[in-house]
C-alpha positions in Angstrom: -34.1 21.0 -10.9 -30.4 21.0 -11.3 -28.3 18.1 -11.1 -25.8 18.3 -8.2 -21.9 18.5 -9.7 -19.7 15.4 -9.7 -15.9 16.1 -10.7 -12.8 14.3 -10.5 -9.9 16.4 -9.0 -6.0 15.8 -8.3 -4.9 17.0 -5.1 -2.5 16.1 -2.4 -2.7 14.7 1.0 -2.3 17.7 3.5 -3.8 16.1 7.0 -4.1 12.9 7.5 -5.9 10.5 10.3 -5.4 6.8 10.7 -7.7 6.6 12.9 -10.6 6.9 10.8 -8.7 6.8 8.0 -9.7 9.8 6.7 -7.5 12.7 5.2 -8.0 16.3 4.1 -6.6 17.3 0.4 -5.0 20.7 -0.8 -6.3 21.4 -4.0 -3.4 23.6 -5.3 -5.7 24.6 -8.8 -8.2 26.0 -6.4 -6.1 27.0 -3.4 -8.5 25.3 -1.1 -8.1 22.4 1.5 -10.9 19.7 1.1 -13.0 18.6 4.8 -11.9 15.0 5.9 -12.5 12.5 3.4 -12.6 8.7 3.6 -10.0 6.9 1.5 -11.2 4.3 -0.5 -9.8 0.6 0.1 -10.6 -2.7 -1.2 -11.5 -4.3 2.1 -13.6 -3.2 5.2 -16.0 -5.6 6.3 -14.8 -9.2 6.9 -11.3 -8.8 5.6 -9.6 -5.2 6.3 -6.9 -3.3 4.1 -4.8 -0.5 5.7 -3.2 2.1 3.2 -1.2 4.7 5.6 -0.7 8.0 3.3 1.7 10.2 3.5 1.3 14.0 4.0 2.0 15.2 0.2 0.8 12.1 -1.4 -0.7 12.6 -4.9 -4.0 11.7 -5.2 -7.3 11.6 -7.3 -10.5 12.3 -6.0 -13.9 12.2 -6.5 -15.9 15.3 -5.5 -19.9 15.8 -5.1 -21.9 18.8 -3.8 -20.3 18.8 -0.4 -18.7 15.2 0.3 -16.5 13.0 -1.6 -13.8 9.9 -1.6 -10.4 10.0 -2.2 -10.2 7.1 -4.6 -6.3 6.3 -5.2 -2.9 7.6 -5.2 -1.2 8.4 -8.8 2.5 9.0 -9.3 3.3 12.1 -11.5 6.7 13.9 -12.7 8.1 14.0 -8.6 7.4 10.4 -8.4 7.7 7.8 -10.7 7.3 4.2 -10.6 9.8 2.3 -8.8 9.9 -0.1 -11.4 9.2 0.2 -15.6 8.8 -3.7 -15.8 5.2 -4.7 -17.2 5.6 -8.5 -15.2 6.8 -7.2 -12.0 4.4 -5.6 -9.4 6.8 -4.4 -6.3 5.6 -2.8 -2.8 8.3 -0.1 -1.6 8.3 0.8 1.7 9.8 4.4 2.8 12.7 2.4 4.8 13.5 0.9 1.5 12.3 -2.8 2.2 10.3 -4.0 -1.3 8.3 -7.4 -1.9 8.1 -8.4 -5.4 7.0 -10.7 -7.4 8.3 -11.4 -11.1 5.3 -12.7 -13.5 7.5 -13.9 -16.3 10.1 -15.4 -13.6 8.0 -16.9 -11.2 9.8 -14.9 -9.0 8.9 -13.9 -5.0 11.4 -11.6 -3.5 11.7 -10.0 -0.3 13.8 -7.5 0.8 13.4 -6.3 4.3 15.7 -4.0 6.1 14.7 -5.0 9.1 13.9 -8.0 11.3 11.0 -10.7 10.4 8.2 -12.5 12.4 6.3 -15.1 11.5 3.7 -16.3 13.9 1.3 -19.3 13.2 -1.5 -20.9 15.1 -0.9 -24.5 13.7 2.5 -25.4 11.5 4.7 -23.9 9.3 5.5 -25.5 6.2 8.5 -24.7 3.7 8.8 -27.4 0.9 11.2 -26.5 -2.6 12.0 -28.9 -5.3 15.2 -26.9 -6.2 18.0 -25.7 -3.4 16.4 -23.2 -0.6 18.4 -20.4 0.4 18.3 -18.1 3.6 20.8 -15.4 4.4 20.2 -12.5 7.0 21.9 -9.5 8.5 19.8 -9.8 11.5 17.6 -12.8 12.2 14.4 -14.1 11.0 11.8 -16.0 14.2 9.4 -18.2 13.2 7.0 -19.2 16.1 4.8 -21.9 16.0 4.1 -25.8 17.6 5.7 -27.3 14.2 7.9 -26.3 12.0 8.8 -28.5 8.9 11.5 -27.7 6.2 11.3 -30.2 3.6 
């Protein structure tokens, strides 16, 4: 009996449904375009992740017989990392808005080029033992029944 084929393959995103949260992959070593495939993501069941690709996205899969996963994005020579610092893990967005956060610093920084919302069912709480600092192009709404800045 023969064992059926498992392979890891590169590929990038060429449909994709969010949905379902599936997409389809172009293999450009094969010149073939994969079925739907589900994208991996850490959470599904009681907490939920969302991780919106983008058509051309670089990504590795994980192929058998005639299904398969598309297990992660990978950057290559087109794109690079944002950032080439070991302690600081950054989220880009494509309107240029970034959260980081800076191991060595103990650094949080946001970036966002557009307005922000914070909603909360009970309080919100902002307490620093050093000098607090907001500054904003547009405006920043905080809803909730209590707000305390300490």
């Amino acid at each position: 009996m023969q064992q059926p084929d498992t392979i890891g393959r590169f590929g990038y995103i060429s449909d994709y449904d969010p949905s379902r949260h599936y997409a389809r992959v172009q293999f450009p070593d094969l010149g073939i375009v994969s079925g739907w495939l589900p994208i991996g993501v850490p959470n599904t069941y009681s907490n939920h992740d969302e991780r919106p690709l983008d058509i051309g996205e670089h990504v590795y899969c994980l192929l058998h017989d005639n299904t398969g996963i598309i297990l992660c994005s990978v950057y290559d020579d087109k794109n690079l990392p944002p950032n080439a610092d070991k302690d600081t893990r950054i989220i880009t967005f494509k309107d240029g808005s970034t959260i980081s956060y800076d191991r060595e610093k103990h650094l949080l920084a946001i970036d966002i080029k557009g307005d922000i919302v914070i909603n909360a069912q009970k309080s919100i709480t902002s307490s620093s033992k050093s000098d607090t600092k907001i500054t904003s192009g547009s405006h920043i709404i905080e809803e909730a029944p209590r707000i305390d800045l300490n």
